[in-house]
matplotlib code that plots the C-alpha trace (Angstrom):
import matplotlib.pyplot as plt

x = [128.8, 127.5, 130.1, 127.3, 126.8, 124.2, 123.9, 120.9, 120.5, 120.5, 118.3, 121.4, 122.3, 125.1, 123.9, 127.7, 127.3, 127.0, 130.0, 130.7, 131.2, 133.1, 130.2, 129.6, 133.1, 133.5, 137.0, 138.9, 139.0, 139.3, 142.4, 144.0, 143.2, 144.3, 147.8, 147.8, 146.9, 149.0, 152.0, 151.9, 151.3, 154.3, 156.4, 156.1, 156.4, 159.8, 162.1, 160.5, 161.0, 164.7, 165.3, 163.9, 165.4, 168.9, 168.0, 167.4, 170.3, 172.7, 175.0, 173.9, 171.4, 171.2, 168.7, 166.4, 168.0, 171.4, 171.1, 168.8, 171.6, 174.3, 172.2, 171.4, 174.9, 177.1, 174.1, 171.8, 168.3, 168.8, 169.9, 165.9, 164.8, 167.5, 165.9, 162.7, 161.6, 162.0, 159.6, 157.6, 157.7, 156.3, 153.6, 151.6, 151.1, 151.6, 148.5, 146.7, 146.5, 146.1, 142.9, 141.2, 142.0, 141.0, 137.5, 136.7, 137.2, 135.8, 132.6, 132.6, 133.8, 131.2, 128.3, 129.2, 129.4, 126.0, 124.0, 125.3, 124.3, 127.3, 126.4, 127.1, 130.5, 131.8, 131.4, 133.0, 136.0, 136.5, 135.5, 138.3, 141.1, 140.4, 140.8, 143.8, 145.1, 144.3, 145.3, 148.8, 149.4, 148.9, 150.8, 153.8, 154.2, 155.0, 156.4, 158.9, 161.5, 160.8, 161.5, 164.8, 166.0, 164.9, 166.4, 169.7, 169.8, 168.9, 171.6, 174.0, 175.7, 175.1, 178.9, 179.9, 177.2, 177.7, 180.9, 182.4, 181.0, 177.6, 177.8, 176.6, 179.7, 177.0, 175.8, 176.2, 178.3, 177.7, 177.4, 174.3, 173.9, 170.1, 166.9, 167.5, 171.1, 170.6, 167.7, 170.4, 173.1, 171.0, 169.7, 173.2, 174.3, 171.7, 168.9, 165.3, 165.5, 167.4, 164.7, 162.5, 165.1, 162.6, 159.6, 158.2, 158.8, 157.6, 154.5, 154.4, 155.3, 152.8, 149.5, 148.9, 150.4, 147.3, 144.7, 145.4, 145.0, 142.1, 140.6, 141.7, 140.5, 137.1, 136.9, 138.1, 136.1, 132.9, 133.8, 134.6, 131.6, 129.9, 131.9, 130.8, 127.0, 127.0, 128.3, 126.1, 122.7, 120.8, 118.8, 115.1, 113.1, 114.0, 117.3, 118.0, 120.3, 118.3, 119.7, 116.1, 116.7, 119.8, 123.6, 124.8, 128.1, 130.4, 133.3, 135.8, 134.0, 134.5, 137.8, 139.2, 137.4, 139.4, 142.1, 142.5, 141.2, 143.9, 146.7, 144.9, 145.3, 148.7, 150.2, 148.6, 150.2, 153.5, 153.9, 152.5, 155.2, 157.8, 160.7, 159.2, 160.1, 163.1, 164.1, 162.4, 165.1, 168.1, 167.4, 166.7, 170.2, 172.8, 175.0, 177.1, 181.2, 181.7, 185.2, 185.8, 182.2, 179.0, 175.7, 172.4, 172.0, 169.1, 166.4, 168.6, 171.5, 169.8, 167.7, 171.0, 173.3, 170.1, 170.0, 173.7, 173.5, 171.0, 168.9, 165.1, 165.4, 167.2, 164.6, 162.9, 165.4, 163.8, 160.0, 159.6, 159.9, 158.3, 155.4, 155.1, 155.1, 152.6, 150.3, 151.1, 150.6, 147.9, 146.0, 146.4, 145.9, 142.2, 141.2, 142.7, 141.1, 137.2, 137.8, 139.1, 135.8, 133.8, 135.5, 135.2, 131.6, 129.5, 127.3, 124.2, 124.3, 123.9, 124.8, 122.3, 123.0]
y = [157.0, 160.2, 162.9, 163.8, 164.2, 164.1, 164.1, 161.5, 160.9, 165.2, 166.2, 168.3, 168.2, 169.6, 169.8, 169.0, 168.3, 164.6, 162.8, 161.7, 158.2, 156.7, 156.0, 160.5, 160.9, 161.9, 159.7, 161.5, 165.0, 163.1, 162.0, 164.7, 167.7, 165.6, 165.1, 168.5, 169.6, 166.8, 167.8, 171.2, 170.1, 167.5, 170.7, 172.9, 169.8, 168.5, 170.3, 169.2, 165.3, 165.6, 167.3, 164.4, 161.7, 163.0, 162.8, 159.5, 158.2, 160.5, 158.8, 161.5, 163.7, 167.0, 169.8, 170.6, 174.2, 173.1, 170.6, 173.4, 175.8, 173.3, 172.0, 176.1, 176.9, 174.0, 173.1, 176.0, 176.2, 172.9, 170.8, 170.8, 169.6, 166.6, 163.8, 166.2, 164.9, 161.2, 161.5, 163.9, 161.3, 158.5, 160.5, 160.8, 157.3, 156.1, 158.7, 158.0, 154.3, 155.4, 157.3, 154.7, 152.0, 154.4, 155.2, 151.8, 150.6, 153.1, 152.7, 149.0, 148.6, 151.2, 149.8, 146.2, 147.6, 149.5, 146.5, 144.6, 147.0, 148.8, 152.6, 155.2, 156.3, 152.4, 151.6, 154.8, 154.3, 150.8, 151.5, 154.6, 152.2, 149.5, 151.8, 153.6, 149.9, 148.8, 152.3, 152.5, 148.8, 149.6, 153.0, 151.3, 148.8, 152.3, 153.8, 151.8, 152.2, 155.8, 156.1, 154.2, 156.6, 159.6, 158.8, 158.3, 161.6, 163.1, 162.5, 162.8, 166.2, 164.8, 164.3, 167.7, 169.6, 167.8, 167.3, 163.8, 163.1, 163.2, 161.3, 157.4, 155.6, 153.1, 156.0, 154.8, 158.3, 156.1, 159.5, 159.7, 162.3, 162.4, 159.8, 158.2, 157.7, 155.9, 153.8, 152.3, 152.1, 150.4, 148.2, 147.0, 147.3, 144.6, 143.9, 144.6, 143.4, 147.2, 149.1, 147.4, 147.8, 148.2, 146.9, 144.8, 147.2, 149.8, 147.9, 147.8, 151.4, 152.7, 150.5, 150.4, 154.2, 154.8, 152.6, 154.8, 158.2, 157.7, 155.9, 158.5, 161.3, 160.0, 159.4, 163.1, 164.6, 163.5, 164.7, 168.1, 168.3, 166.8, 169.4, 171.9, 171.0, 170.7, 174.4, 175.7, 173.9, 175.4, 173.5, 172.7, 172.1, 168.2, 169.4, 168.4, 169.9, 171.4, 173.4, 174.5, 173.6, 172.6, 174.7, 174.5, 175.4, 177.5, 176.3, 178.2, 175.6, 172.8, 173.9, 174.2, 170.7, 168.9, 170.6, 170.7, 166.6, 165.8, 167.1, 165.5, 162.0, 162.5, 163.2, 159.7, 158.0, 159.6, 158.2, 154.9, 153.8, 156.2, 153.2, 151.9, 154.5, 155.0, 151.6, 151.8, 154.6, 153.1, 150.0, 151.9, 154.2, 152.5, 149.8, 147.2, 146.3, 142.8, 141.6, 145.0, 144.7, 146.9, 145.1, 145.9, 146.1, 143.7, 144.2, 143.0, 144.7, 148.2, 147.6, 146.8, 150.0, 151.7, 150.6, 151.2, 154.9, 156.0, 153.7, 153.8, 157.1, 156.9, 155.8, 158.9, 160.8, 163.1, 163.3, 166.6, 167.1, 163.5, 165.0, 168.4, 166.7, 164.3, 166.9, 169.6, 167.1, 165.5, 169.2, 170.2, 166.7, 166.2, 169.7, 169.6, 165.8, 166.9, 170.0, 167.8, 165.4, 168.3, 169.3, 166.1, 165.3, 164.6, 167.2, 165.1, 164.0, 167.2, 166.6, 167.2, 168.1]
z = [87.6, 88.8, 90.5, 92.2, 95.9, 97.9, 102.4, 102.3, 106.1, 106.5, 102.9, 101.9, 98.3, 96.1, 92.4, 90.5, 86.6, 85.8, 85.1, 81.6, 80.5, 77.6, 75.7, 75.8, 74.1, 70.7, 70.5, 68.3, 69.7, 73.2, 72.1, 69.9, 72.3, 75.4, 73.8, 73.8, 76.8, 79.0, 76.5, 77.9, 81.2, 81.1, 80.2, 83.3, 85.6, 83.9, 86.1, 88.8, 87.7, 86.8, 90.4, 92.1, 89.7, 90.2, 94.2, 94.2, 92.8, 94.7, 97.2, 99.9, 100.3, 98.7, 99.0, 96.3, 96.5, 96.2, 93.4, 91.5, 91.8, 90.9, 87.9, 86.8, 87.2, 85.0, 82.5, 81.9, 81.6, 79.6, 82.3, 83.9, 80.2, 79.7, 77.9, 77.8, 73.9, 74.2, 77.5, 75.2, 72.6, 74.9, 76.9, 73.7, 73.1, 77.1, 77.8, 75.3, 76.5, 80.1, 79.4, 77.1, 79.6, 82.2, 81.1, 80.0, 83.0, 85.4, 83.5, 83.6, 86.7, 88.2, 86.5, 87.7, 91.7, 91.6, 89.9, 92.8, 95.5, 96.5, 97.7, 95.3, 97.3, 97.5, 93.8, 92.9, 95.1, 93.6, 90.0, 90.5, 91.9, 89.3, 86.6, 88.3, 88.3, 84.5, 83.1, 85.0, 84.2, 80.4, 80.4, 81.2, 78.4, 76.6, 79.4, 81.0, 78.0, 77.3, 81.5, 80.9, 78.1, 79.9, 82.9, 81.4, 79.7, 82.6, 84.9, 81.7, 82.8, 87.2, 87.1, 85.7, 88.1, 91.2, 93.5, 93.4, 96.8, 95.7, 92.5, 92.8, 91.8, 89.9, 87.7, 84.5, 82.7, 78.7, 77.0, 74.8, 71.9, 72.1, 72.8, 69.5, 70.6, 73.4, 72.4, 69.6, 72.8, 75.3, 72.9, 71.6, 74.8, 76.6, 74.1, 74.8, 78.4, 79.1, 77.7, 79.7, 83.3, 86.5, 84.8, 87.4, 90.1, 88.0, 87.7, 91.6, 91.7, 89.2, 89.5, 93.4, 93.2, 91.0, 92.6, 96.0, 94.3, 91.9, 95.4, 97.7, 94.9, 94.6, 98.5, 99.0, 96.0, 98.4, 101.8, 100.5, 98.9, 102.2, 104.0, 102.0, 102.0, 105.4, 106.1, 103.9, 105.2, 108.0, 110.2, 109.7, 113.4, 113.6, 113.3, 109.8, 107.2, 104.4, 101.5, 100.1, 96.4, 96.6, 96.1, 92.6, 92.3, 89.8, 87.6, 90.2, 93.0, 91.0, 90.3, 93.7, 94.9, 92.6, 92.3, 96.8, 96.7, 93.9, 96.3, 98.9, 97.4, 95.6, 99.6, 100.4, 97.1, 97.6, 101.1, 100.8, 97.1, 97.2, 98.6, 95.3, 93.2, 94.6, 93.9, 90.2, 89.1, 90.5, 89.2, 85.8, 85.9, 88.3, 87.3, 88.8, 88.4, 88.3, 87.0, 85.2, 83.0, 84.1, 85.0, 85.9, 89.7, 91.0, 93.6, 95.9, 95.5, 95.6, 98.5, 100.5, 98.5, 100.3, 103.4, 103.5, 102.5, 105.0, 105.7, 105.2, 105.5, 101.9, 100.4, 100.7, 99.1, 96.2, 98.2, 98.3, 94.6, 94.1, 96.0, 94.9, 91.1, 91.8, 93.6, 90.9, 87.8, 89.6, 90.5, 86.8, 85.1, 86.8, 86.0, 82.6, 82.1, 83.2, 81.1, 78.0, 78.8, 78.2, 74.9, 74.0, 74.6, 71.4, 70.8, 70.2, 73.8, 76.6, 80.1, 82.3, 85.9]

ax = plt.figure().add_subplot(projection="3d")
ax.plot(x, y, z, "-o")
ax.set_aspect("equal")
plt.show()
């Protein structure tokens, strides 16, 4: 599939650098170097994910500023990195199976739409939201329990940082040493089924979260680039748009065009399954008293403690750090992942534009 993009009805033309296909990837180095580079980028973005976790499982709504100050104040630094190297732990191998899945099936998937005669933008928007779909799907058989664990540790100190009022009286407070300590409790506690807490709805979170943004992405990726052709064409006497022979643009362009479409789509995902996410955390945190002994909360039972606190409006609690994650993680992971392509490509097989 060519990231390519061409104005055929006006003759303008944008020369971008071919896109690079599975079969172009030295493997290894795709692998290693990526776990590098997402580890990093899952670094700088933590904060951002335990501000919106604690959010959503607050009993009222708090600002972003207020719970950032609380959190700074009774925990330190440390209280934005809770549970930080078990989700370290799991985005190695949880990425690693996202990307394979990912490029097998954009490639497959792409290949099957053009041989039966799909235009070049409709077979990439469907290749890119079945392999959002496969990849996310296959992530969280990793995910999911590292999510769990995570999530616990990072509303560990919520009870000591917040006031009473805010605190979720379903927060379960089980104190956990570190990852490895509460893998071992929430394994005696309720067996493998706890690790895997929200996994259906995470599934419904995750994979039609990703089919929107890698469709949306690829979608915005060409009317920028349209956009862009179009401003920079000048007329010819039938009234065409020509760009003589043709605008090829610099890493900075291609930068800022995936970088602006990446924020583009991760507003469209955000909107469209945060009540889902929402739902997913509780579901993974909260518990239920029933005749003095803690249980899981259901579907159910969380959609109704929702609609009780606030409404629909409470299931948008924790969007504006949901969103500015998802745009920020998404901005640097599709720059970072077309720069790691590159690295990766064998050597024995140039790109040609």
């Amino acid at each position: 599939m060519s990231l390519s993009a061409a104005e055929d009805d006006s003759g303008s033309e944008i020369h971008i650098p071919a896109d690079i296909d599975w079969h172009m990837l030295d493997k290894s180095k795709f692998f290693f170097l990526g776990a590098a580079l997402f580890s990093g980028v899952s670094a700088a973005l933590y904060p951002v994910v335990v501000l919106k976790t604690r959010q959503q499982v607050s009993s009222t709504q708090v600002s972003c500023f207020k719970m950032s100050f609380s959190i700074m104040r009774y925990e330190g630094l440390r209280g934005f990195y809770r549970g930080f190297g078990t989700s370290l732990m799991g985005t190695i191998p949880a990425r690693a199976l996202y990307m394979g899945a990912l490029e097998v099936t954009k490639s497959s998937v792409g290949t099957a739409t053009v041989s039966l005669g799909f235009s070049d933008t409709t077979a990439t928007a469907l290749a890119n939201a079945a392999a959002g779909l496969s990849s996310a799907m296959a992530a969280q058989l990793v995910w999911t329990p590292i999510d769990v664990v995570s999530q616990r540790l990072m509303v560990q100190g919520y009870n000591d940082s917040n006031s009473s009022k805010n605190v979720n009286p379903n927060v379960n407070f089980c104190r956990y040493r570190n990852g490895l300590d509460a893998f071992r409790k929430i394994l005696y506690a309720d067996g493998p089924k706890g690790l895997y807490r929200g996994f259906g709805i995470s599934i419904l979170t995750y994979a039609p979260s990703n089919a929107v943004w890698w469709a949306s992405y690829s979608v915005a990726h060409k009317l920028i680039w349209s956009g862009i052709g179009c401003s920079m064409g000048k007329k010819d006497e039938t009234g065409s748009i020509v760009m003589g022979s043709g605008f090829r643009p610099d890493s900075k362009a291609l930068v800022a065009v995936q970088g602006l479409s990446a924020a583009m789509a991760s507003g469209i995902s955000a909107l469209i399954t945060m009540p889902l996410d929402t739902i997913k955390t509780r579901l993974q945190v909260l518990d239920r008293e029933e005749n003095g002994v803690r249980k899981p909360l259901n579907v159910l039972q969380t959609v109704r403690n929702l609609v009780q606190e606030g409404g629909l409006a409470a299931c948008y609690r924790g969007l504006g750090p949901r969103w500015a994650s998802m745009a920020l993680s998404a901005t640097t992971m599709i720059t970072t992942y077309e720069f790691l392509k590159r690295l990766s490509t064998k050597s024995q097989e140039p790109l040609t534009p």
